[in-house]
C-alpha angles and dihedrals in degrees: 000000000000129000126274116233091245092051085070091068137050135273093255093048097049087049091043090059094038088056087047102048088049077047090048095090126077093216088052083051094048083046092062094031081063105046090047087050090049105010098215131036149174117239085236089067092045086059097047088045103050092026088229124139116266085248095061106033078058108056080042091061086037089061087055102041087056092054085044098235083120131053119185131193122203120239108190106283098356129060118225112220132206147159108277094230106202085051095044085060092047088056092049099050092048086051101049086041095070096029086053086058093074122105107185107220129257113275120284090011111097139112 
């Protein structure tokens, strides 16, 4: 059996893209933007907030909640959402890890 193109890179790279495709919507990014600025919400508010329909703003926070960026608790018939925060600071580090890397180049000297 051959070898599956993720299988060429490591773990942290296949988790890192993984955390940047679920990034990679603006909804998913308005999403996130709302539960730092409040730390917890209702579904409904996401709704009222991002004027999206319920279905969509659902299978957004379930992208996120795949990558675990997202936790969410039932409340009878509503679920809270909020920022998981010890894989929030996974994500971060893995990002700043690879954006720390840059020098920029000396001055006049670039590609």
């Amino acid at each position: 059996m051959g070898v599956t193109k993720s299988d060429l890179f490591s773990e942290t790279q296949n988790e890192l893209a993984l955390a940047a495709k679920a990034f990679a919507h603006p909804a998913r990014i308005a999403i996130i933007e709302y539960l730092l600025k409040s730390s917890s919400c209702i579904n409904g508010d996401l709704v009222n907030e991002l004027g999206l329909a319920q279905a969509t703003i659902s299978q957004h926070l379930r992208e996120l909640k795949e990558i675990g960026v997202i936790q969410g608790t039932i409340e009878g018939t509503r679920v809270n959402y909020c920022i998981n925060p010890g894989r929030w600071e996974e994500i971060k580090e893995q990002f700043n890890k690879i954006f720390d890397q840059y020098m920029p180049p000396p001055a006049n000297n670039c590609c």
